[in-house]
N, C-alpha and C positions, 0 to 999 in steps of 0.2 A: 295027568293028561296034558294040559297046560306048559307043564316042565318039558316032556317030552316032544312037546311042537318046539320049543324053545331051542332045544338040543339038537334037532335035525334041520331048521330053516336055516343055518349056515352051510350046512352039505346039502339043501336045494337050492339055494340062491346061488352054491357055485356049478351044481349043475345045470340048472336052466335062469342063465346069467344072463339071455333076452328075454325072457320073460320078465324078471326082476327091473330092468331096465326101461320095459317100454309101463310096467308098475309105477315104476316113480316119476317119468314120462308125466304122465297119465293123471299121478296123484299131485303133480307141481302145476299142471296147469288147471287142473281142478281146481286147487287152491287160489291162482291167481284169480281167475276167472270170478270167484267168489269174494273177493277184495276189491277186482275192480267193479263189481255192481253195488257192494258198501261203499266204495267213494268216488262214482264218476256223478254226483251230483244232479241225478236223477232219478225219480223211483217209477216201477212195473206198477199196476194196479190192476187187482183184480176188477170184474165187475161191480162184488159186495163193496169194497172199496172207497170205486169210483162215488158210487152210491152215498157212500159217508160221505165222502169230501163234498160232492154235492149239497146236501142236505146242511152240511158244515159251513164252508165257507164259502159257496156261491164259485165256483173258479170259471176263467174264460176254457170255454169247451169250442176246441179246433177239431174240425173232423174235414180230411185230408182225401177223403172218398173221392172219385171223380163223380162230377153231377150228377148221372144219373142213376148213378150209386145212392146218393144221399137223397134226393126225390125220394128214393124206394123206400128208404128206411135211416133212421140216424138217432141221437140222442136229442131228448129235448131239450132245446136252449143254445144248441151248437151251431154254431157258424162253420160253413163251408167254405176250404178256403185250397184250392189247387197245389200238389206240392209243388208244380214249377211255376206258381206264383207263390210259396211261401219263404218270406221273406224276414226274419227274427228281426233284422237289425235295423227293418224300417223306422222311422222317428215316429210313426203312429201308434207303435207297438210302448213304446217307453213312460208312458204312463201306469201300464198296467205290468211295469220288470219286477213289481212286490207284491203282484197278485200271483194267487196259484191259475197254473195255465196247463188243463189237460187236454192231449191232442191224441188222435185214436186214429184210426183206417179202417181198410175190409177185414184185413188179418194179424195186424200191428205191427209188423214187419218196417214198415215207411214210417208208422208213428215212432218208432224209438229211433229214428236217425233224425226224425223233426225235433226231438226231445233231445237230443246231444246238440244239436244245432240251437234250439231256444237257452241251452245252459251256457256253452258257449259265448252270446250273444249277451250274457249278464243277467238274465233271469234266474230270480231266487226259488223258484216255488216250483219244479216241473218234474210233472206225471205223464204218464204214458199207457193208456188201455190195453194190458197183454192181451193176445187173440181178438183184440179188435173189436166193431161191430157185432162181429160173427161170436163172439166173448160173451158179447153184451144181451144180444138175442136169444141164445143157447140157454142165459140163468135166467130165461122168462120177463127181464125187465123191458118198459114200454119204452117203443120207439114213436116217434114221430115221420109223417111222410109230406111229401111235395118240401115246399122254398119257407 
């Protein structure tokens, strides 16, 4: 069975030679794609995760929500902090460039460009809440509301 796949996938690859094509396409950027989230020096976290890390090592919790956003609902212990005032390379910030530092949104789309921005900027430790809030709320864990 085996052998015979074997024996015809050179007279299909020279028949359907874009197909084959947009295959490898396909499969090189897959790959990449999986390399560069092994070493852009930041990790995804799930909710369960977050939750460890928390419990773990206490990390500073950036949530990037707009205000009335975070009123409504957010993580407990998290600071509110505007993306278009978020600012990695402030000198306020560099006390805390060897603490872990996770940063989240509505839907974490915004947190994982704050989280390339905080690695950037020379921070060791940085996570980023995949799906966000909306992540965080979904797997039942407690939010916090108002300031």
């Amino acid at each position: 069975m085996l052998s015979d796949i074997l024996h015809r996938l050179p007279e299909f690859a020279g028949n359907h030679l874009f197909l084959v094509m947009m295959f490898v396409v396909l499969l090189v950027m897959l790959i990449g794609n999986e390399f560069g989230r092994l070493f852009r020096g930041y990790r995804e976290l799930t909710p369960a995760a977050l939750t460890q890390l928390i419990n773990r090592e206490t990390p500073l919790l950036i949530d990037l929500s707009a205000a009335p956003d975070f009123d409504k609902a957010h993580i407990p212990g998290a600071r509110n902090v505007q993306m278009s005032q978020f600012d990695p390379e402030n000198n306020d910030l560099a006390p805390v460039k060897d603490r872990p530092v996770a940063v989240y949104c509505k839907t974490g789309t915004t947190s994982a460009q704050a989280a390339a921005r905080l690695h950037k900027a020379g921070f060791k430790q940085v996570y980023w809440l995949g799906g966000g809030i909306a992540a965080w709320r979904e797997a039942n864990l407690p939010v916090a509301k108002g300031r």
